[in-house]
C-alpha positions in Angstrom: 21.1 -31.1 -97.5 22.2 -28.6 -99.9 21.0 -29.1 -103.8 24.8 -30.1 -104.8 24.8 -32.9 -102.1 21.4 -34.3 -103.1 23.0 -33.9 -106.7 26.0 -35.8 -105.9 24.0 -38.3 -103.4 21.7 -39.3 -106.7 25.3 -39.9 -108.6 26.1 -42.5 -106.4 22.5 -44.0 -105.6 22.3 -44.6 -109.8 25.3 -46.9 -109.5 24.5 -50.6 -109.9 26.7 -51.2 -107.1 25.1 -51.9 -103.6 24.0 -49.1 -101.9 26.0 -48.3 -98.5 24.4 -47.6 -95.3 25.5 -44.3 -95.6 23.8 -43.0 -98.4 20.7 -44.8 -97.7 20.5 -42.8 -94.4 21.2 -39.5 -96.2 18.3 -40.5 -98.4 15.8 -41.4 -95.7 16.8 -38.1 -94.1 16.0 -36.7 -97.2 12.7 -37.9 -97.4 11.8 -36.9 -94.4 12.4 -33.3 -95.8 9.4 -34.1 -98.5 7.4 -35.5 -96.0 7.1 -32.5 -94.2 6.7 -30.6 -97.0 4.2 -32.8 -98.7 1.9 -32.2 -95.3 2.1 -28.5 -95.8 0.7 -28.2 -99.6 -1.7 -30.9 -98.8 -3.5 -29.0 -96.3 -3.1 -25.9 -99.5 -5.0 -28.4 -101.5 -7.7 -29.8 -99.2 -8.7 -26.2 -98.7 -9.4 -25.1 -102.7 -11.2 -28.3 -102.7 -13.5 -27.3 -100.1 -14.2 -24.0 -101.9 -15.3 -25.7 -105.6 -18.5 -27.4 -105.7 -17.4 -30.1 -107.2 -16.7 -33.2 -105.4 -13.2 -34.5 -105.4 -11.0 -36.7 -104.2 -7.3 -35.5 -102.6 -4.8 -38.8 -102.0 -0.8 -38.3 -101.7 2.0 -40.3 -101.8 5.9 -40.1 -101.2 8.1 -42.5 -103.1 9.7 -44.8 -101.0 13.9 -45.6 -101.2 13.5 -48.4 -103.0 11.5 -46.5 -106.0 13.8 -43.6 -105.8 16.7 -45.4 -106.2 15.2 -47.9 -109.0 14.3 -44.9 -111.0 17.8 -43.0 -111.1 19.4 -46.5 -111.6 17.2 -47.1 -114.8 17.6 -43.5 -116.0 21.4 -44.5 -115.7 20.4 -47.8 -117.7 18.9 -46.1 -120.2 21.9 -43.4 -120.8 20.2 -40.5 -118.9 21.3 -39.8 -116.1 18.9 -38.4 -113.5 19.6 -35.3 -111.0 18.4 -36.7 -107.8 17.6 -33.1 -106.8 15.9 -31.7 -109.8 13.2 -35.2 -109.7 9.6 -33.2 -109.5 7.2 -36.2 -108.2 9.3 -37.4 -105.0 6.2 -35.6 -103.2 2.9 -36.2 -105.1 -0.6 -35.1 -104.7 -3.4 -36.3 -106.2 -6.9 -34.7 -107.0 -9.3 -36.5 -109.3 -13.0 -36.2 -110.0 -16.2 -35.4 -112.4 -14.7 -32.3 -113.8 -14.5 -31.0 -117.1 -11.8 -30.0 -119.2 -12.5 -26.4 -118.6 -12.9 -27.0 -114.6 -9.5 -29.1 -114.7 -8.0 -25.7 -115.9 -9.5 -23.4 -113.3 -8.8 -26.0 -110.6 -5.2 -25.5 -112.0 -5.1 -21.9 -111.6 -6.1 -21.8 -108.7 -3.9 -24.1 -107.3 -1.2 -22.0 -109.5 -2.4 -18.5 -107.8 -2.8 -19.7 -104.1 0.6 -20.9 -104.1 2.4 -18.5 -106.4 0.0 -15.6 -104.0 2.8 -17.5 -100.8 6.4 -17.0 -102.8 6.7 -19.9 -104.1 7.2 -20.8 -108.2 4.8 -23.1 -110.3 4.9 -24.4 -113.9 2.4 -26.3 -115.1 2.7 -29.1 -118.0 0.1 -30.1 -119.5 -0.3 -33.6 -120.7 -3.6 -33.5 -122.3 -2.3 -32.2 -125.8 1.2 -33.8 -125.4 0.1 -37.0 -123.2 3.1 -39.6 -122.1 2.3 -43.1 -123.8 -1.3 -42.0 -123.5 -1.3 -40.3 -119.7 -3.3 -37.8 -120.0 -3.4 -34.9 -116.7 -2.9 -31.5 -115.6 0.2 -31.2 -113.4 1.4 -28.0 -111.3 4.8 -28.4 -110.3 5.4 -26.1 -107.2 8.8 -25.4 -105.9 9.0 -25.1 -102.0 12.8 -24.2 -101.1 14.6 -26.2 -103.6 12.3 -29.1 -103.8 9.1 -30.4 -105.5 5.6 -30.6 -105.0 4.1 -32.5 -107.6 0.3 -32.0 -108.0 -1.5 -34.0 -110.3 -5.1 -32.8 -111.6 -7.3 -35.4 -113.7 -10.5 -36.1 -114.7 -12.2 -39.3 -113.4 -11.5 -40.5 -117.4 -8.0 -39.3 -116.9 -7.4 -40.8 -113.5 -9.0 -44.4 -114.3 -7.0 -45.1 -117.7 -3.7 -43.9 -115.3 -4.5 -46.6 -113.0 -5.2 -49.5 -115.3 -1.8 -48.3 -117.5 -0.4 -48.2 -114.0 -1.3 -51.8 -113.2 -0.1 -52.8 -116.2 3.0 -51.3 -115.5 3.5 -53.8 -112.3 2.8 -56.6 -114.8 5.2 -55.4 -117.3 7.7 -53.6 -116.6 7.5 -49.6 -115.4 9.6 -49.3 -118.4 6.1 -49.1 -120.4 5.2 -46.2 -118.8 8.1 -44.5 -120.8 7.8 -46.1 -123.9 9.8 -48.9 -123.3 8.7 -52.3 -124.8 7.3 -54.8 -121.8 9.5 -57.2 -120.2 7.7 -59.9 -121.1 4.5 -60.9 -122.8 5.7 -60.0 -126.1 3.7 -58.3 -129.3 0.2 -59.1 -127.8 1.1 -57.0 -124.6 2.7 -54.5 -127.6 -0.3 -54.3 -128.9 -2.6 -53.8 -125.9 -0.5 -50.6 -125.3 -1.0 -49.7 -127.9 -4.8 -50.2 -128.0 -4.7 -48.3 -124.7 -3.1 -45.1 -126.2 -5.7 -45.1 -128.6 -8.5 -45.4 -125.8 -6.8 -42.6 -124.3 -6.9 -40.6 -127.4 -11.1 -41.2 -127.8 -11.9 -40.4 -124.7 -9.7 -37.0 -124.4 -12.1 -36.5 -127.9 -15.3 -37.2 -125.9 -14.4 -35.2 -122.9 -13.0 -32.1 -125.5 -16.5 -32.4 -127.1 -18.5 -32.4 -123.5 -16.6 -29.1 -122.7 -17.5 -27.5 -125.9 -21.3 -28.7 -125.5 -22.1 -27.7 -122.1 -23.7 -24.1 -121.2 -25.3 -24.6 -118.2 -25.3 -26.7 -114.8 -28.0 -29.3 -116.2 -26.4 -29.7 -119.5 -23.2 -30.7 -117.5 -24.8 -33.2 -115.7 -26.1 -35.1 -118.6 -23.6 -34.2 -120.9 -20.9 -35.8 -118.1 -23.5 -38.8 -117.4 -23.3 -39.6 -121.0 -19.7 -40.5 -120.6 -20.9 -43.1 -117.5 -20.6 -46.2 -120.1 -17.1 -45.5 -121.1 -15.9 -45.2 -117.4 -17.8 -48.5 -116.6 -15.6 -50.1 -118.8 -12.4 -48.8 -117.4 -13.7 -49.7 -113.9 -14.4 -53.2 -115.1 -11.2 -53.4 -117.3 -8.9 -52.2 -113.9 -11.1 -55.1 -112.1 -10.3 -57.6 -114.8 -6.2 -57.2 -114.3 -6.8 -56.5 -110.4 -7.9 -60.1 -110.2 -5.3 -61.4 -112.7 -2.8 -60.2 -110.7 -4.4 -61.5 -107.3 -4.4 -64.9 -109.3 -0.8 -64.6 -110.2 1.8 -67.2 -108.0 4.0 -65.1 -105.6 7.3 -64.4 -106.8 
């Protein structure tokens, strides 16, 4: 599909009308597209990963239909409309683990240069000084053809506080992710947000100051294990709602 049918395809999946067999297939079709390319820089990735020392973990995903057409039909909602072809995170990858701030960067670049190095464009945002209701990552968008390969670095910090906020999220709306107030639970889940964005804040302080501390490889290794108690508590936090939401009646 060309970029001006995807384009025009996203127009009428953000309709709240019911979507026709038709365009469903066109946007399966399309996702196959992804799929394939998703494959190709995930096998880019894996091998950087085996060059560092530093042990990581690689996952991807691919938004389903259903996501994709939820999230151009609540862009719509909220009076921004969403150009199905220019979306960056339809393909996703993944790579968290005990880095620094300063190893998050050069795991960046050379993600940047291996890619760039086979024609193809990246930009990079960084969310760490401008985080998204406390998110907090590296991302290198690269651009394959037309579409999007979006590759998400984090620290293990970074990476648990995304997946509480992200469990949240299935509790209360994905509008929160955006800044949206929560569909339900009123000012105490406003607040909890809100506590959470501040947790955020700290520990991008405490992982700033690590990376200004450490000189050599033994000093990382302390310096890093001295962060262990505030990652325990994410852990336990995420394993706190994980069981609230097992506990939860089916809807």
């Amino acid at each position: 599909m060309s970029n001006s049918a995807v384009q025009k395809l996203g127009k009428r999946l953000e309709l709240p009308a019911a979507v026709s067999e038709e365009d469903l297939t066109l946007l399966e079709d399309l996702l196959v597209d992804y799929s394939e390319l998703l494959t190709a820089a995930r096998g880019v990735v894996d091998e950087l990963c085996d060059i560092v020392d530093w042990p990581l973990g690689v996952t991807h995903r691919l938004k389903t239909t259903d996501t994709l057409i939820q999230k151009l039909q609540r862009a719509k909602a909220r009076g921004s409309s969403t150009n199905l072809a220019r979306i960056q995170d339809i393909a996703g990858i993944r790579v968290s683990g005990r880095l620094t701030l300063a190893e998050q960067d050069q795991l960046g670049g050379m993600v940047v240069e291996r890619f760039e190095r086979q024609g193809h464009k990246c930009s990079v945002k960084d969310r760490r000084e401008d985080p998204m209701v406390g998110y907090r990552a590296v991302h290198v968008i690269v651009s394959v053809g037309g579409r999007f390969v979006e590759i998400q670095i984090r620290t293990v910090g970074q990476d648990l506080w995304a997946n509480v906020f992200e469990r949240l999220a299935d509790i209360f709306g994905r509008g929160i992710r955006y800044g949206e107030p929560p569909e339900h639970g009123g000012q105490a889940v406003t607040d909890f947000i809100s506590a959470m964005e501040g947790f955020s804040a700290s520990l991008y302080e405490m992982e700033t100051e690590a990376a200004a501390s450490i000189v050599s490889g033994r000093e990382r290794e302390v310096t890093l294990a001295s962060m262990d108690p505030v990652l325990q508590a994410l852990r336990e936090l995420l394993q706190t709602i994980e069981e609230d939401v097992k506990g939860r009646p089916a809807t």
